[in-house]
MARTORTOR-249866 format. One record per residue (C-alpha): residue in three letters; x, y, z negated. Coordinates in steps of 0.1 Angstrom, whole numbers, plus 5000, padded with zeros to 4 digits. Each point is the difference from the previous one (the first is absolute). Example, Ala and Ser with C-alpha at 12.3 -4.5 7.8 and 13.67 -1.06 7.14 Angstrom:
! residues 2
(ALA, (5123, 4955, 4922))
(SER, (5014, 5034, 5007))
This chain:
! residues 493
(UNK, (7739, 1344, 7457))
(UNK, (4975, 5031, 5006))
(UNK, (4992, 5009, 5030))
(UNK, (5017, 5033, 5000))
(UNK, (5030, 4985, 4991))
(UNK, (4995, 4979, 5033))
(UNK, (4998, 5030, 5020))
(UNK, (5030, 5019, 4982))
(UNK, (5022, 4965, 5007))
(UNK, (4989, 4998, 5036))
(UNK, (5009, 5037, 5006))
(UNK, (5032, 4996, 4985))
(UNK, (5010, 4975, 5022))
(UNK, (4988, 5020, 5036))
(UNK, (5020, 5026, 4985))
(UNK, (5028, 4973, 4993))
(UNK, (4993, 4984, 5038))
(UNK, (5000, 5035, 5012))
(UNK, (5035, 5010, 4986))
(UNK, (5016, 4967, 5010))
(UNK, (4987, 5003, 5035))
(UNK, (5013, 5037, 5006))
(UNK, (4970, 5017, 5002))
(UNK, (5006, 5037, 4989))
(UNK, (4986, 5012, 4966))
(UNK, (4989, 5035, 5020))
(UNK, (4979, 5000, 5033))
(UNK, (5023, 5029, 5011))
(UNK, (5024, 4972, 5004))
(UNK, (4983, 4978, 5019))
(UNK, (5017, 4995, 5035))
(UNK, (4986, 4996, 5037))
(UNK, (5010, 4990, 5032))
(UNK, (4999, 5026, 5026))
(UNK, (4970, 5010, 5017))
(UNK, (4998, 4982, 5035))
(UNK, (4969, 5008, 5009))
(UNK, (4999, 5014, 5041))
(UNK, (4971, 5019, 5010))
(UNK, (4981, 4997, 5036))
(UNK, (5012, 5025, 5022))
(UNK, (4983, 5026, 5015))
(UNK, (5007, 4984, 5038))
(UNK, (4993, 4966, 4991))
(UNK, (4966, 5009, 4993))
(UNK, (4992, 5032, 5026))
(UNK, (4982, 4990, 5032))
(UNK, (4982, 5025, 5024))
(UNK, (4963, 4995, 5009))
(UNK, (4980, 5013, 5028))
(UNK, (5006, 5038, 5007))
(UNK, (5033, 5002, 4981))
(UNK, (4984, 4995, 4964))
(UNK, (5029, 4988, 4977))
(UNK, (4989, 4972, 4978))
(UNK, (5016, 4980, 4968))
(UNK, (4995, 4965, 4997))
(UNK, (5016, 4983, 4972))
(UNK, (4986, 4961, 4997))
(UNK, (4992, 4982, 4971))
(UNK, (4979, 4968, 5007))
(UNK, (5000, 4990, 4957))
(UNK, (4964, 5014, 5002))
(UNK, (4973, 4999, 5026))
(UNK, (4996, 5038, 4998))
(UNK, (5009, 5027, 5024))
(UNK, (4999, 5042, 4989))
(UNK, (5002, 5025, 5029))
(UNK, (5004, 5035, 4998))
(UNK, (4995, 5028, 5028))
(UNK, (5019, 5029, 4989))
(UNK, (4994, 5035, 5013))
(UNK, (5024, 5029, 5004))
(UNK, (4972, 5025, 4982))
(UNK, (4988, 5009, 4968))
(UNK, (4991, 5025, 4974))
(UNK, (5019, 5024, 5014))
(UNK, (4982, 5003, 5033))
(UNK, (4965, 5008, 4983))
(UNK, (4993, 5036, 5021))
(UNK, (4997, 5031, 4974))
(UNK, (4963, 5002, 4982))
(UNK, (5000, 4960, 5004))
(UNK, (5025, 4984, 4976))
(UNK, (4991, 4965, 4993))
(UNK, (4989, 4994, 5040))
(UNK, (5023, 4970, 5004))
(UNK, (4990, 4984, 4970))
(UNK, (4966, 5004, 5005))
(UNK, (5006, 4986, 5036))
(UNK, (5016, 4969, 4983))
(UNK, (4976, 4995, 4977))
(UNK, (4974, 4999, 5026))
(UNK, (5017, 4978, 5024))
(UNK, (5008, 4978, 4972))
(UNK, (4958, 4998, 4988))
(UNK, (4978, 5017, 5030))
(UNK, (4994, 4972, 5023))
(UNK, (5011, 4994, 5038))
(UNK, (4980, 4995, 5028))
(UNK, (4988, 4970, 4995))
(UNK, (4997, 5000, 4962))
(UNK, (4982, 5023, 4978))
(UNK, (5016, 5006, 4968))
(UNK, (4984, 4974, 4982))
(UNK, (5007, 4975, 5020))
(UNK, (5037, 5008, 5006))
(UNK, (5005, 4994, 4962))
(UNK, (4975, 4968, 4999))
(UNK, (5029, 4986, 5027))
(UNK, (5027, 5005, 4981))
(UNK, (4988, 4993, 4968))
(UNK, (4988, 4961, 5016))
(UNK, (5032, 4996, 5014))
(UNK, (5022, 5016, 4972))
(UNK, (5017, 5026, 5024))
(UNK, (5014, 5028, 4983))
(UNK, (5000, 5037, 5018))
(UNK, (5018, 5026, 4984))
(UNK, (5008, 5035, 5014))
(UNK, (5020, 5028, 4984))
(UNK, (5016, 5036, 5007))
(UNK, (5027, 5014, 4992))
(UNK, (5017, 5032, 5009))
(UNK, (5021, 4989, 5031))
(UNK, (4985, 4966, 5005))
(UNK, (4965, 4980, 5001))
(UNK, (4990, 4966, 5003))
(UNK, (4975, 4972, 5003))
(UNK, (5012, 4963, 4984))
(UNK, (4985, 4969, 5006))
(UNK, (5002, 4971, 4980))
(UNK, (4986, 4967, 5006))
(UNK, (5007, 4961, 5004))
(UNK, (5014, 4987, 5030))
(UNK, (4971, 4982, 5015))
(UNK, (4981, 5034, 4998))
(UNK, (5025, 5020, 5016))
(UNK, (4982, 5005, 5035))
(UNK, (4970, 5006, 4984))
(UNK, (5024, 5027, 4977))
(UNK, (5012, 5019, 5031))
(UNK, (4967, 4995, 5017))
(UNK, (4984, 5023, 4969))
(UNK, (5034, 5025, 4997))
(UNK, (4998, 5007, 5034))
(UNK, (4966, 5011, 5005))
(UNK, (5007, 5021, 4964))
(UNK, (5028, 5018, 5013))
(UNK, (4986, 5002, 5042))
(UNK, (4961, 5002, 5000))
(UNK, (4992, 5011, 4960))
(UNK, (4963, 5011, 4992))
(UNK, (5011, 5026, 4977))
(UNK, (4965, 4993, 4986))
(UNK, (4989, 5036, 4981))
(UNK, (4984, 4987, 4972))
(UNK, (5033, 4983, 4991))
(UNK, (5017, 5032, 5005))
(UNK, (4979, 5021, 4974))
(UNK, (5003, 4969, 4977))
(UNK, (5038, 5005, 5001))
(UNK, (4994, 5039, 4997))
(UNK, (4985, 4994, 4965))
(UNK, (5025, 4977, 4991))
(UNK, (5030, 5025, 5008))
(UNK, (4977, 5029, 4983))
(UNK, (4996, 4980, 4971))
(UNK, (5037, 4991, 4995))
(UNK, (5009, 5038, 5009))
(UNK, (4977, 5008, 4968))
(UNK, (5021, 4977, 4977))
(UNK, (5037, 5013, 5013))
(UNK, (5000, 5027, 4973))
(UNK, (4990, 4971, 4971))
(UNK, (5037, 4989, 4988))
(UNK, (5031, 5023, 4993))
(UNK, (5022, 4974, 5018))
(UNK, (4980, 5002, 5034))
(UNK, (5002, 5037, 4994))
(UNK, (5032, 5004, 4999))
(UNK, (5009, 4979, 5028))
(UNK, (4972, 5017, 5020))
(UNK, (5014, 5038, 4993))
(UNK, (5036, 4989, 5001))
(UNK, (4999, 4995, 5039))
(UNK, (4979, 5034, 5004))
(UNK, (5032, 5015, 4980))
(UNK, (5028, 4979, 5019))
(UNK, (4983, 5000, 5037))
(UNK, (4982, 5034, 4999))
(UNK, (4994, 5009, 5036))
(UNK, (5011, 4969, 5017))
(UNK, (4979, 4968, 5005))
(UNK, (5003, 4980, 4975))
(UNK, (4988, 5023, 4974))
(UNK, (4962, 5003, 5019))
(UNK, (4974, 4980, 4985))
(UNK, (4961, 4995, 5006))
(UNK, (4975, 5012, 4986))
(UNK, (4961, 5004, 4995))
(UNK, (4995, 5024, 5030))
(UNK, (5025, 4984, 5023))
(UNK, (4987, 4966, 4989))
(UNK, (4957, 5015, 5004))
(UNK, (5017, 5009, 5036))
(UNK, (5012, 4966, 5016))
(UNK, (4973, 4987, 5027))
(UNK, (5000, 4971, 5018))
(UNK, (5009, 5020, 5030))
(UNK, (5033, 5015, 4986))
(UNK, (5011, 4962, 4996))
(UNK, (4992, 4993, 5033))
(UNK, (5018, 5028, 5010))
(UNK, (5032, 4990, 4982))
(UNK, (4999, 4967, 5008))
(UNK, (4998, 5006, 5036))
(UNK, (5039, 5002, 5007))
(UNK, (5013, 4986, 4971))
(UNK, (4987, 4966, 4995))
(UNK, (5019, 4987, 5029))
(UNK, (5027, 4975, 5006))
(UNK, (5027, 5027, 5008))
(UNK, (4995, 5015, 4964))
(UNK, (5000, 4961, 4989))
(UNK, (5027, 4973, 4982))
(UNK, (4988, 4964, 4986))
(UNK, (5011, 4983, 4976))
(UNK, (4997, 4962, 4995))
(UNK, (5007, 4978, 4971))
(UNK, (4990, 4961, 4995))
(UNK, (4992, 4971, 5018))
(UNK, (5005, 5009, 5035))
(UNK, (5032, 5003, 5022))
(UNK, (5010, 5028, 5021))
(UNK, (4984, 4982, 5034))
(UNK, (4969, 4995, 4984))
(UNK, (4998, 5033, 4983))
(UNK, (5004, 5014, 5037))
(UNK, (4971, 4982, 5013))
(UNK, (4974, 5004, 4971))
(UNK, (5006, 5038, 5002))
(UNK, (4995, 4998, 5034))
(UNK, (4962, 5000, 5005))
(UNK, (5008, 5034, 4972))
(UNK, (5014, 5020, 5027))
(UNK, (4990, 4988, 5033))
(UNK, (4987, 5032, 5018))
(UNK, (5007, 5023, 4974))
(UNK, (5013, 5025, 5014))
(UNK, (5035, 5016, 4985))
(UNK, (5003, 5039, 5002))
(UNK, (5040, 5017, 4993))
(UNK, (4991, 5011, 4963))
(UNK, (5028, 5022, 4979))
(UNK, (4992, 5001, 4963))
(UNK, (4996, 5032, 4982))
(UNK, (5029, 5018, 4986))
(UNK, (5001, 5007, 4969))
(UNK, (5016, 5035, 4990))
(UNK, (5037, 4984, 4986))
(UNK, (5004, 5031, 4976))
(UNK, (4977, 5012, 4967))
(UNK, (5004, 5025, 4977))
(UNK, (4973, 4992, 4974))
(UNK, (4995, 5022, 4973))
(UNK, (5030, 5016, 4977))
(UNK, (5015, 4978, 4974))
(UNK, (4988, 5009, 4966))
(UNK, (4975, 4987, 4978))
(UNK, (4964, 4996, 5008))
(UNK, (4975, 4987, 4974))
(UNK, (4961, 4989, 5005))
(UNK, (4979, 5001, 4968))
(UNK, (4981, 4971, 5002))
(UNK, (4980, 4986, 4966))
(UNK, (5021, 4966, 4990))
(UNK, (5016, 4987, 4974))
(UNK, (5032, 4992, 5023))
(UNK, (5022, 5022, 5024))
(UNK, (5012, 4986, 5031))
(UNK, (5035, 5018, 5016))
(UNK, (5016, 5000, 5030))
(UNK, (5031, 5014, 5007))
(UNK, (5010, 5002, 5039))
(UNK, (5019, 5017, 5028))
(UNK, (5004, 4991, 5039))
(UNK, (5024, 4971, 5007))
(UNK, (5008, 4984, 5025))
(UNK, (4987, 4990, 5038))
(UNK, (5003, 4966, 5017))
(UNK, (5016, 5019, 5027))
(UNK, (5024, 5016, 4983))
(UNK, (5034, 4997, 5013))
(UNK, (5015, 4987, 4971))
(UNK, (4970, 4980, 4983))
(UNK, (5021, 4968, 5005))
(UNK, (5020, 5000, 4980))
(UNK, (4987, 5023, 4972))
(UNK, (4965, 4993, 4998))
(UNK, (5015, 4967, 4988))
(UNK, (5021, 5019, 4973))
(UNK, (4974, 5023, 4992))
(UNK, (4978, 4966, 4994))
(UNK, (5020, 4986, 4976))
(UNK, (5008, 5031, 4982))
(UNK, (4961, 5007, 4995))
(UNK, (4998, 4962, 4983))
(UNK, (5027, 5005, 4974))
(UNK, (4988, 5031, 4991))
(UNK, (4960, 4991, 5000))
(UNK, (4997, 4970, 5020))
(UNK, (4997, 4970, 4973))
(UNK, (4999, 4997, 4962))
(UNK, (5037, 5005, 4990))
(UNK, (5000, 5028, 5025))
(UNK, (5011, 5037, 4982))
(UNK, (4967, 5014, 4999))
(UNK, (4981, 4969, 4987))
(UNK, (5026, 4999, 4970))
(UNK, (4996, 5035, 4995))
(UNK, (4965, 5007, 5009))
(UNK, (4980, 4971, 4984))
(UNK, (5025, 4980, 4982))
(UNK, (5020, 5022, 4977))
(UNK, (4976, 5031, 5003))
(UNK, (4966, 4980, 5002))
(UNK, (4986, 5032, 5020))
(UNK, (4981, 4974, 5029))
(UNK, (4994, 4966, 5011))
(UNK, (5007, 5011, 5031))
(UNK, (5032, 5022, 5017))
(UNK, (5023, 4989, 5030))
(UNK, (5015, 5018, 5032))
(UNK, (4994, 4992, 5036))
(UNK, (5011, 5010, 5035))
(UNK, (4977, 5000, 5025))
(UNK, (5005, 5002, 5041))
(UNK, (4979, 5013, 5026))
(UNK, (4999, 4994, 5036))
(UNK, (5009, 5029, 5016))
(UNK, (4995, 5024, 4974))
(UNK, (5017, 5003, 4965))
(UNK, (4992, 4976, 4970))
(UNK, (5003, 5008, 4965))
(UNK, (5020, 4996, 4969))
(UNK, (4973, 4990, 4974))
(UNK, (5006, 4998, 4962))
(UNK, (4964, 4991, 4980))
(UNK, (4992, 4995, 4964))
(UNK, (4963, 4990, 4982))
(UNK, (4999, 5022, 4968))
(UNK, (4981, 5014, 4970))
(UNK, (4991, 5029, 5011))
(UNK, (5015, 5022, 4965))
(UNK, (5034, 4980, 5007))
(UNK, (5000, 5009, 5042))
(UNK, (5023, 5031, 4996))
(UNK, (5027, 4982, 4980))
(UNK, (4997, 4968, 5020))
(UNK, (5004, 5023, 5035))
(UNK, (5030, 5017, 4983))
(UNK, (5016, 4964, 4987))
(UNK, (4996, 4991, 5033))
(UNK, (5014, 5030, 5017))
(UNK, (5031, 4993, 4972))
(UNK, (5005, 4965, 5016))
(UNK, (4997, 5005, 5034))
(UNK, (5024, 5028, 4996))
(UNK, (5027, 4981, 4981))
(UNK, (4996, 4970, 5028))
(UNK, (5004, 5024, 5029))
(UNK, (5032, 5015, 4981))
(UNK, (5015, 4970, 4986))
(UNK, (4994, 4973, 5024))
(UNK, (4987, 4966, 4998))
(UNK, (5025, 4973, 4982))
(UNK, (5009, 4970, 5019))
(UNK, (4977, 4976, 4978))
(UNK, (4969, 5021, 5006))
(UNK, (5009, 4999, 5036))
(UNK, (5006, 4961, 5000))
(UNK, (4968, 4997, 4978))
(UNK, (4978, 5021, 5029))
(UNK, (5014, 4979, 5024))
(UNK, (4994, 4967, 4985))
(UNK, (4961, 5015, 4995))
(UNK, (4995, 5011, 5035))
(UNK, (5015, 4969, 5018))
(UNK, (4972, 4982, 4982))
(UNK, (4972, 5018, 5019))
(UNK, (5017, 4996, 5034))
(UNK, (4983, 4965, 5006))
(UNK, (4964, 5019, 5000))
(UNK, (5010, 5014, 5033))
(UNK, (4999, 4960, 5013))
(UNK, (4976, 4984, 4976))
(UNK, (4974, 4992, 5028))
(UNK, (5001, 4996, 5041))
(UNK, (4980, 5030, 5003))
(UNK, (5016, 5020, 4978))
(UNK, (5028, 4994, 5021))
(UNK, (4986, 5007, 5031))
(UNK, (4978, 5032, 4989))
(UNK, (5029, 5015, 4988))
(UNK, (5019, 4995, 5032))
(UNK, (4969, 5021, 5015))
(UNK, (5003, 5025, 4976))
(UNK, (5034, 5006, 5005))
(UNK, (4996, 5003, 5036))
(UNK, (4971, 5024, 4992))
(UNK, (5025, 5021, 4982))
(UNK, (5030, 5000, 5020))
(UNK, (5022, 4981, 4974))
(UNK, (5026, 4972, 5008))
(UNK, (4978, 4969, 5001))
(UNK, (5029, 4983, 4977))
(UNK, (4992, 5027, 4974))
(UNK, (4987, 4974, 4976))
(UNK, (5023, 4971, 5008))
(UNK, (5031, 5029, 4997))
(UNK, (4984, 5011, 4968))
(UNK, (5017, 4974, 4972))
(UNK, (5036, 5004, 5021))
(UNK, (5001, 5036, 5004))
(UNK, (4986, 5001, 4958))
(UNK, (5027, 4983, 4989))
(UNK, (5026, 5019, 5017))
(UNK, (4994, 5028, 4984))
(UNK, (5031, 5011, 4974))
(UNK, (4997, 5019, 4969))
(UNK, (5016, 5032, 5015))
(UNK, (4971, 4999, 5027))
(UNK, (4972, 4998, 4976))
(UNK, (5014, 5030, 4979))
(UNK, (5001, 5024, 5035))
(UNK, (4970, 4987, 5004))
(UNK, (4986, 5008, 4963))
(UNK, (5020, 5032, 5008))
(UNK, (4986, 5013, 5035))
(UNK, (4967, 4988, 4999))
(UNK, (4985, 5005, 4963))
(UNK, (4997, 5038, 4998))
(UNK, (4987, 5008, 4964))
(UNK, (4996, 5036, 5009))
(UNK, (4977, 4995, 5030))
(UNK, (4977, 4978, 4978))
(UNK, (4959, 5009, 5002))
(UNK, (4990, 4990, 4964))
(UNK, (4963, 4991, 5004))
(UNK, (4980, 4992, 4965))
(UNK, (4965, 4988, 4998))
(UNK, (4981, 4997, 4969))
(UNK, (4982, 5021, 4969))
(UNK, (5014, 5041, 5007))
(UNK, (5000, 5009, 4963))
(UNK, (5019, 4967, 4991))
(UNK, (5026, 5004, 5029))
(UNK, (5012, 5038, 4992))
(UNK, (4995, 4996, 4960))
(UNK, (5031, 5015, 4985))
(UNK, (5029, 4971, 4994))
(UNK, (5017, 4994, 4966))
(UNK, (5036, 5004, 5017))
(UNK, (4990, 5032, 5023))
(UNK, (4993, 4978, 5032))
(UNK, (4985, 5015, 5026))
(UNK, (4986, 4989, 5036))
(UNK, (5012, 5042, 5009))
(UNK, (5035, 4986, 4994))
(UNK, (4995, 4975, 5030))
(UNK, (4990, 5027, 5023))
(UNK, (4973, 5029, 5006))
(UNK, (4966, 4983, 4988))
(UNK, (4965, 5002, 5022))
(UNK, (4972, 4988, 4986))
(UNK, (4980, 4983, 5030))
(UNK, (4960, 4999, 4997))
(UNK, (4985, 4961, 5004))
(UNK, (4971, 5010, 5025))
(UNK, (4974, 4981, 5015))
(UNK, (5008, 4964, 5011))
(UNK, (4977, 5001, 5033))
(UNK, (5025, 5029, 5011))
(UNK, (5034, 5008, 5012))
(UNK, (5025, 5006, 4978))
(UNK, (5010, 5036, 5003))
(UNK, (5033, 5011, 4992))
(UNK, (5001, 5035, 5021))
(UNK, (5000, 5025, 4971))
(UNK, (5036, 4982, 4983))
(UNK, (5029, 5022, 5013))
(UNK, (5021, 4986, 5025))
């Protein structure tokens, strides 16, 4: 007997061992118990160190390895006027420019022999400074983290070597349609407010060493602080490592900086940016919702799974439309975004050829409408539900994650069972709520139509009459310099 015939015998009787055993011929069939799985609570894990700093600990002794985070109630958005890109500059620097007893090269030749990790980032309501390391080098961990964060050199030479870094990246922003588009959308969405201020060459040329100083002075403190503390080490002992952290700092009252709740942003409409490519990115949007919106539980839920049937996964409506039946981009889907504070947005995106952009925006339009007027069915509901429950185990997948998103949630102001809430209050959701939802919250006549790519290409006459006019009054924006500002102040309000 041949050896393919073998294999064709043998697979005929898995298939045979298969049926007789009741495994299902589909794995849509397939059956599971119920998810028991009971994350750590919020209390379980919060202590309070020295001067009333909150901390997370959640313990996991599988691995001799301990992460700590300081999280600070500042970011982005405190950068004064003329000097956006401050705090992240500040970061940076504390992250790379020494301390008082180490100059920069020999902070990294410590960490590097004993394979600490440092890591500092900015964001636009939040910075931190994470610390990863083995257990048996934790003291020497904190020892290094806290003179980063209370005795920093803020060596200069470090800081202009950061300066050309952030110039150089600032002269590549303008390179891809995609970056682009995502770039000019928050000008368009957040004009006016915070979020839609960026940095650029002059306010970057502008940052001294002093300035950081300056805004360091009352920030980086423990009353603008929450740690966060995942791995091998228990609440008791987390409290007495971080100790030796903030003996004799001293804790000022500190209120973080409201952000303006309401935005305007530009007019809806179309606005196109004639950049040379062979591919056009668009981005559809209009304000959503706020985390602190009285009625964001339970709709931003609703509105969540009414953005993934309708763009969230492949059998979603605008997929099959889009890029399966149409074949107009690889890829299209809908999102809804939340802020903190301030309104998010409801986001739909495509990747197109650039001749094909006006009838993919219009297919698009066509879809989005029908959903919104329609309703989702009860399978594409049950579908989005099955596909977000299976991303709610990356809230817990590690300690820290666990714990750093306690502190984040703190940070914000948000029910610190948000995440362990989040499958529960997900699948409550019924059909009738995910259609008010659809209804309330996706506004197809508020939509800002933003499309990036080749101009000639873009507003090329269509075989069937298309036309980006019929989506709404048509601006052509100009792409100017990378190093500067984008500046928006001649489009009517």
């Amino acid at each position: 007997m041949g050896a393919r015939a073998v294999r064709v015998l043998l697979a005929l009787s898995w298939a045979a061992a298969a049926y007789a055993s009741g495994v299902p011929d589909s794995p849509t069939k397939l059956e599971f118990p119920p998810l028991t799985f009971e994350p750590p609570s919020a209390e379980e894990a919060r202590i309070e160190l020295p001067s009333g700093v909150p901390c997370f600990v959640v313990r996991d002794s599988t691995v001799p390895a301990v992460t700590i985070q300081l999280l600070f109630r500042f970011g982005d958005f405190d950068d004064p006027p003329g000097k956006e890109g401050l705090a992240s500059a500040a970061f940076q620097l504390l992250r790379t420019g020494g301390t008082a007893s180490m100059t920069p090269d020999e902070l990294a030749e410590e960490l590097d022999s004993r394979a600490i990790d440092i890591s500092a980032r900015v964001e636009d309501q939040t910075s931190s400074v994470t610390v990863g390391c083995l257990t048996e080098d934790l003291g020497r961990a904190i020892e290094i983290l806290t003179e980063m964060v209370r005795s920093p050199r803020l060596d200069p030479g470090r800081l202009e070597l950061i300066r050309a870094q952030t110039l150089q990246r600032i002269a590549h922003r303008f390179d891809d349609p995609t970056r682009v588009a995502m770039l000019y959308a928050d000008q368009i969405a957040y004009a006016g407010h915070p979020k839609a201020r960026m940095t650029s060459a002059a306010s970057v040329q502008s940052v001294t060493v002093d300035d950081i100083k300056g805004f360091l002075a009352d920030r980086l403190q423990p009353g603008a602080m929450i740690v966060a503390v995942g791995g091998d080490l228990s609440r008791d002992d987390a409290a007495a490592a971080l100790k030796p952290l903030l003996d004799g700092w001293e804790s000022k009252p500190f209120t973080p900086t409201k952000v303006p709740p309401d935005v305007a942003g530009l007019p809806p409409g179309v606005y196109v940016i004639d950049m040379p490519a062979q591919q056009a990115q668009i981005i559809a949007f209009h304000h959503s919702m706020s985390s602190t919106d009285p009625k964001y539980d339970p709709d931003f839920y609703a509105l969540r799974i009414a953005n993934h049937a309708l763009g969230g996964d492949f059998t979603s409506r605008l997929v099959a439309r889009i890029r399966v039946k149409e074949g107009l981009a690889y890829s299209v889907g809908s999102y809804a975004f939340s802020n903190v504070g301030y309104p998010g947005l409801e986001t739909f995106s495509a990747s197109v050829d650039a001749s094909k952009a006006v009838h993919a925006a219009t297919a698009m339009l066509e879809e989005i409408n029908a959903y919104r007027d329609g309703g989702a069915t009860h399978d594409e509901v049950t579908q989005a539900k099955q596909s977000l429950f299976g991303t709610w185990i990356e809230f817990f997948d590690t300690p820290f994650k666990i714990a750093s998103d306690y502190a984040s949630l703190l940070a914000s102001n948000r029910p610190l069972d948000f995440n362990a809430k989040w499958y529960a209050k997900t699948e409550a959701i019924s059909l009738d709520e995910v259609r008010a939802a659809a209804k309330e919250y996706i506004r197809p006549g508020d939509l800002r139509w933003l499309v990036v790519g080749p101009r000639d290409s873009i507003l090329a006459a269509q075989a069937g009459g298309e036309s980006l006019q019929a989506l709404g009054k048509t601006t052509e924006l100009t792409l100017g310099d990378p190093g500067t500002a984008v500046d928006l102040s001649t489009v009517a309000r």
